[in-house]
C-alpha positions as CSV (number, residue, x, y, z in Angstrom):
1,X,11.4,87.8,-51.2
2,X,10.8,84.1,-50.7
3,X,14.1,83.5,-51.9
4,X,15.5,85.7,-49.7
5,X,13.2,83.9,-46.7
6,X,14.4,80.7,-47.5
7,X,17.9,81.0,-47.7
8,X,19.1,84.5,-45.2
9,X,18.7,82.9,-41.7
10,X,19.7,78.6,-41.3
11,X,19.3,76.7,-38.6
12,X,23.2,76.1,-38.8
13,X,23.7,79.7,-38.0
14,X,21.1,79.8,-35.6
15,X,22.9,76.9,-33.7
16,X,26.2,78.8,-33.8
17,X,24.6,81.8,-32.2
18,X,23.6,79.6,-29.3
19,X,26.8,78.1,-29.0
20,X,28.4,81.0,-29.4
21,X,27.1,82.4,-25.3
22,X,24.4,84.2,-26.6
23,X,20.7,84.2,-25.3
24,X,18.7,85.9,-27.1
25,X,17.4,86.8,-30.8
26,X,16.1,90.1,-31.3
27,X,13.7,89.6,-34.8
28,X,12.5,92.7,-36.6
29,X,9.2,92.5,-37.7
30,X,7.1,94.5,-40.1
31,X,3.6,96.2,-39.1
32,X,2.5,94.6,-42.8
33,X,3.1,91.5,-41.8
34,X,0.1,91.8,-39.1
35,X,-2.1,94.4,-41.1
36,X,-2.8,95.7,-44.6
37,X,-1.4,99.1,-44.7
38,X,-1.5,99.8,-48.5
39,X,1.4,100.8,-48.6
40,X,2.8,98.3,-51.2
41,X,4.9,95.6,-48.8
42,X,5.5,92.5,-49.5
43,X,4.0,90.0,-46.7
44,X,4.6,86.7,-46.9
45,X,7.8,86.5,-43.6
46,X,5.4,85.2,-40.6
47,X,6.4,81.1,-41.8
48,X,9.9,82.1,-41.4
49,X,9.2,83.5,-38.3
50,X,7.6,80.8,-36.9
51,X,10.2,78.8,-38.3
52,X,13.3,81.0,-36.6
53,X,11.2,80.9,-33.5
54,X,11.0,77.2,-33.8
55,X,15.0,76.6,-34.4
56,X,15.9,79.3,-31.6
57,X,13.7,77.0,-28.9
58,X,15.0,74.1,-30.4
59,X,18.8,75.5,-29.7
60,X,18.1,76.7,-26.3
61,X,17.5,80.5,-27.4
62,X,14.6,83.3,-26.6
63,X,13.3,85.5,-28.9
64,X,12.5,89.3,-28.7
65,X,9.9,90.2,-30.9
66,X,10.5,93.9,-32.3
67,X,7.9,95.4,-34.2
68,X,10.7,97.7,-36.5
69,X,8.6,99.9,-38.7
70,X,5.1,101.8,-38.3
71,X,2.8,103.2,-41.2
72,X,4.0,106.4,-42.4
73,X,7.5,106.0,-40.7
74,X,8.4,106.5,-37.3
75,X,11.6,108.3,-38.1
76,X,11.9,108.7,-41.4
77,X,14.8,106.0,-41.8
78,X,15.0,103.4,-44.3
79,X,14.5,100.7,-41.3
80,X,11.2,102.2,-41.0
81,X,10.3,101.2,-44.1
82,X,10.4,104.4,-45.7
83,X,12.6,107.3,-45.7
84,X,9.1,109.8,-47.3
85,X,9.6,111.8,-44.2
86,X,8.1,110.4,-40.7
87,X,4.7,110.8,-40.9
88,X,3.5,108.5,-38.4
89,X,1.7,110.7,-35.9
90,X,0.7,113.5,-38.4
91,X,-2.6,110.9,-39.4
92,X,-4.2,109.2,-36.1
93,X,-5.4,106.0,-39.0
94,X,-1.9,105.7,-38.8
95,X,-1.2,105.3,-34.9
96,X,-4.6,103.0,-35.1
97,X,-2.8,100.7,-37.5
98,X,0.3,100.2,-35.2
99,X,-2.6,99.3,-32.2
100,X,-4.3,97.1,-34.7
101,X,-0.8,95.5,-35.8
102,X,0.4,95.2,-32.5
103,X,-2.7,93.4,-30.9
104,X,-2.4,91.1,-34.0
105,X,1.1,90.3,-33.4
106,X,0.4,89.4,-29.9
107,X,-2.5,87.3,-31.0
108,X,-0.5,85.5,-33.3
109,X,2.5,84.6,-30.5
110,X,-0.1,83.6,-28.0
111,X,-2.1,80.9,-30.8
112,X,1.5,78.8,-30.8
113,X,2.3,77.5,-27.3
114,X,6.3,77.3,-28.6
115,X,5.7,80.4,-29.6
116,X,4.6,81.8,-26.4
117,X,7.3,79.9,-24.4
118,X,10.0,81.3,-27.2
119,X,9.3,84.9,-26.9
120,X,9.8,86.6,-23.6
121,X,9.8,90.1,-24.5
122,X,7.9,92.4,-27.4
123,X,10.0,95.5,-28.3
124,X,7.1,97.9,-28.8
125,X,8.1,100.1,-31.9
126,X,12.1,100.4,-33.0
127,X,13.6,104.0,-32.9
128,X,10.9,106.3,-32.6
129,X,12.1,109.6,-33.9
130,X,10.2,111.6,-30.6
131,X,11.5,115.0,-31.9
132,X,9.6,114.8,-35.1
133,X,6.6,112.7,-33.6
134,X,3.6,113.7,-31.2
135,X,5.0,112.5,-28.2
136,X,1.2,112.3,-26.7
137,X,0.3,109.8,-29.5
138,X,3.0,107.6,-28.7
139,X,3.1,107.6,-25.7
140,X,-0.3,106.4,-25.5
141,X,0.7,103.7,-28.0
142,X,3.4,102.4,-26.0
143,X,1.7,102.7,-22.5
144,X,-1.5,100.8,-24.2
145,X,1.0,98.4,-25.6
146,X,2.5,97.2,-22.4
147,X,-1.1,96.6,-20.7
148,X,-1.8,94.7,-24.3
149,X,1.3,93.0,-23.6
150,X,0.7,92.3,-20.2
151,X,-3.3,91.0,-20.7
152,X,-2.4,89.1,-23.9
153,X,0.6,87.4,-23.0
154,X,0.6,85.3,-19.9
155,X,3.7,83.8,-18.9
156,X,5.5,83.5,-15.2
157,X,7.8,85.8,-15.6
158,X,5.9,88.0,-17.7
159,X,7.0,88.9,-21.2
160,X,8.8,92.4,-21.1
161,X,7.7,95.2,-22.8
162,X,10.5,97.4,-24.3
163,X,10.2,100.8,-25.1
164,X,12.9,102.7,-27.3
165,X,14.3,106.2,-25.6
166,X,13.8,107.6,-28.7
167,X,16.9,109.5,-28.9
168,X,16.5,110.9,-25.4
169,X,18.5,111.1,-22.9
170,X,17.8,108.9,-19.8
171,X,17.2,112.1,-17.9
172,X,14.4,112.7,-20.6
173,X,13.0,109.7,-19.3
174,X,13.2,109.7,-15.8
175,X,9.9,111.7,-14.5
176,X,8.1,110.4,-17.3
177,X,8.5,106.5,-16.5
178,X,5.4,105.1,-14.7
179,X,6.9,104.2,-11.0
180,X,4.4,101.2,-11.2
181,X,5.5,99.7,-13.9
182,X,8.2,97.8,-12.3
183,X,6.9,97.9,-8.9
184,X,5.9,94.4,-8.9
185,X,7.6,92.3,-11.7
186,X,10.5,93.7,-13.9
187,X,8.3,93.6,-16.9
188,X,9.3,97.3,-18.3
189,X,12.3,98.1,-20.0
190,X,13.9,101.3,-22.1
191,X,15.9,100.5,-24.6
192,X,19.0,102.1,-25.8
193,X,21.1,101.9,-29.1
194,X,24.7,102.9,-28.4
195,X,26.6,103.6,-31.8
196,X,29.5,105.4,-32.6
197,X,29.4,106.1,-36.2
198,X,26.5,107.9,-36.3
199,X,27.8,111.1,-34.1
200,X,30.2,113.2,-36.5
201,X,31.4,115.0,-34.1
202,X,33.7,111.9,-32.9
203,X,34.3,110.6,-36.3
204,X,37.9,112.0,-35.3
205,X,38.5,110.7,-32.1
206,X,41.0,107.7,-31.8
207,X,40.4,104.8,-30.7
208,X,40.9,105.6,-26.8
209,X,38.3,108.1,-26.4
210,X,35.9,105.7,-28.0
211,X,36.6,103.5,-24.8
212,X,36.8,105.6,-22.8
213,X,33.3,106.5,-23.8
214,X,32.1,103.1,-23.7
215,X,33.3,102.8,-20.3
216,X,31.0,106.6,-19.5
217,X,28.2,104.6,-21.2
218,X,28.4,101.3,-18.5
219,X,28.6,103.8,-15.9
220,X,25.0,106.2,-17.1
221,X,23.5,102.0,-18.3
222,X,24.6,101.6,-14.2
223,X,23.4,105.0,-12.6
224,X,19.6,105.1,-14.3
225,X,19.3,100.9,-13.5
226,X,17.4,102.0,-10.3
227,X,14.8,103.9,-12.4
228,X,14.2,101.7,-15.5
229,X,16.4,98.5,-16.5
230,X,17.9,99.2,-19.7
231,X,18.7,96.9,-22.6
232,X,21.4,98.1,-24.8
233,X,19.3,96.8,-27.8
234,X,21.3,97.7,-30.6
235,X,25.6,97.9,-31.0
236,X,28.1,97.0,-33.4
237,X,31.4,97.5,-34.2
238,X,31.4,100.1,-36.5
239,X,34.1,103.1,-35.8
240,X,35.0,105.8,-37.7
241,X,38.0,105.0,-39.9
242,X,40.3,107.2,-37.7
243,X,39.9,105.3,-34.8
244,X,40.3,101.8,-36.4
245,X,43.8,103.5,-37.9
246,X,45.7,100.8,-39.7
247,X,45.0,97.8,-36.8
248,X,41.7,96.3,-37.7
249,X,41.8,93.8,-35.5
250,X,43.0,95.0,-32.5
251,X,41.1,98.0,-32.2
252,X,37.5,95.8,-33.4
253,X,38.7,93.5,-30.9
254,X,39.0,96.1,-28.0
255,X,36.4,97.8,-28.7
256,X,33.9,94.9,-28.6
257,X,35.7,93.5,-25.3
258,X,34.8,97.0,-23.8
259,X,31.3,97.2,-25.0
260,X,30.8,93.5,-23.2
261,X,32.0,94.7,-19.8
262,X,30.4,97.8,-20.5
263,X,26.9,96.8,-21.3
264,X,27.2,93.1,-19.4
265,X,28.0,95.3,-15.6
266,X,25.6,98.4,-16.0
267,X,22.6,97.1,-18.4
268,X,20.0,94.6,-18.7
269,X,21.5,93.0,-21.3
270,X,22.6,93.8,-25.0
271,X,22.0,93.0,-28.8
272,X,24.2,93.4,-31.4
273,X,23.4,94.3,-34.3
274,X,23.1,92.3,-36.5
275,X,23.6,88.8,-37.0
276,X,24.8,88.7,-40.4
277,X,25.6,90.9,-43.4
278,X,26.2,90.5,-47.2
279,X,29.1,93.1,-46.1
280,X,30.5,95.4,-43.4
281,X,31.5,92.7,-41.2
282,X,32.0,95.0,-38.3
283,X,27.8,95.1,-38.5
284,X,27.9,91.2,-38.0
285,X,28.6,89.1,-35.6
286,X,29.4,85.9,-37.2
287,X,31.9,87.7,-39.2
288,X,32.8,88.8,-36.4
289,X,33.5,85.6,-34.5
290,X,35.0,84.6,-37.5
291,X,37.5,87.0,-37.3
292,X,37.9,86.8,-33.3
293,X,36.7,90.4,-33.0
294,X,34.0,88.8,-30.6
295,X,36.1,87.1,-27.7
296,X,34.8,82.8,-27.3
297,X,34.0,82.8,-24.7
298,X,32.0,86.2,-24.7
299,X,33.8,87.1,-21.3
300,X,37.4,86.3,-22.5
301,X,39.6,88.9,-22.7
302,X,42.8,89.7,-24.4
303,X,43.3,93.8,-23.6
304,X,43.4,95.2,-20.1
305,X,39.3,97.3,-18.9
306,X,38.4,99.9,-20.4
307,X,39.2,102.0,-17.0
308,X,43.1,102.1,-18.3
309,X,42.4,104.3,-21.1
């Protein structure tokens, strides 16, 4: 794992993110970096996150902190750390060890003043599966977490909590968002992952329905805006082989150029996901610029908007 630390993430790439228009670094963290879950992690990553906080403030960047994985798994996906079912809420030590790690994450961002001034928002807990969770228990987890947030954390503008829709629909969210939350500082916001290779029931679409929607998803990012910001936290360029069909590059292309407008004009901002692969370049965005799938600047545009498909 220290290799791996040393060598993933450079300060050259980290430069070329910045220069490429982007703003942001959303860092996955997990809960065993924070607490001992005996679970059989390796710790040892909080240097190297100091260190990528360090070269993202050096480079003009901030830095959302995502706590990605929870003890027992939050959805039962191997970015939870474990794919042995999602057992998070069936224990309550379980919930109390997210609390514990949380609080200790926050702990540890406030003790470094470049820290603090890095970081201006703490994505609560990434892709909670609700459907298979006690909703109760996590809600309470991520209601507590943005007052810990909120008390812990003091910065003008405050650091945003982020809260993942959980597969849900924004309707699903709407009467349950505390009104409050945003009534005096936007320091609440849901977050959505929009892919489209995980549906299979469009894995046969071509390439124009997948704009078209792209262009439904701006409009819903757009409509619920007035209730809860949204940050489109996760995307890539990933399409089911029948849509890409033959033209790589043009259809990569278009699709990211609509995804921009998309997410840029009806959300609070977007991620992609990720920054780099060992493969799959369509899941990284320096292959990505490489290949001029990602328009330089981010709001060039070769292909007409997404509303002529």
């Amino acid at each position: 794992m220290r290799a791996h630390w040393e060598s993933w993430v450079t300060e050259a790439e980290v430069q070329r993110l910045a220069g490429a228009g982007l703003t942001h670094l959303r860092v996955p963290i997990g809960h065993w970096e924070f607490v001992d879950s005996d679970e059989g992690y390796v710790r040892g990553g909080l240097p190297y996150f100091k260190r990528l906080v360090y070269w993202a403030h050096k480079y003009g960047l901030q830095v959302i902190a995502d706590m990605h994985t929870a003890p027992g798994s939050q959805n039962g996906f191997d970015n939870s750390g474990t794919t042995r079912g999602v057992n998070w809420t069936s224990d309550p030590k379980n919930v109390a060890l997210s609390k514990r790690a949380l609080q200790t994450m926050l702990k540890y961002i406030a003790s470094d003043p470049v820290v603090l001034a890095t970081i201006d928002a703490i994505d609560l807990l990434n892709e909670p599966l609700i459907d298979a969770l006690d909703f109760e228990q996590l809600w309470e987890y991520d209601t507590g977490g943005h007052t810990l947030v909120a008390q812990g954390l003091h910065k003008t503008p405050p650091v945003v909590s982020i809260v993942d829709r959980g597969f849900k629909d924004y309707s699903w969210w709407q009467p349950r968002w505390p009104r409050d939350w945003n009534s005096k500082y936007i320091d609440a916001w849901l977050d959505a992952h929009l892919y489209h290779v995980f549906d299979h029931n469009i894995d046969a679409w071509p390439l124009e329905k997948h704009l078209r929607l792209v262009a439904q998803n701006g409009r819903d990012l757009k409509s619920n805006s007035t209730v809860f910001p949204i940050l489109v936290g996760e995307w890539s360029l990933a399409l089911p082989q029948t849509a890409v069909n033959g033209r790589e590059n043009q259809a990569r292309r278009m699709f990211a150029e609509a995804q921009l407008d998309a997410y840029e004009q009806g959300g609070a901002g977007w991620v992609f996901w990720c920054f780099k692969t060992e493969a799959s370049p369509e899941w990284s965005f320096l292959d990505a610029l490489d290949r001029s799938w990602i328009p330089q600047p981010l709001n060039a545009r070769k292909f007409p908007p997404v509303t002529r498909y």
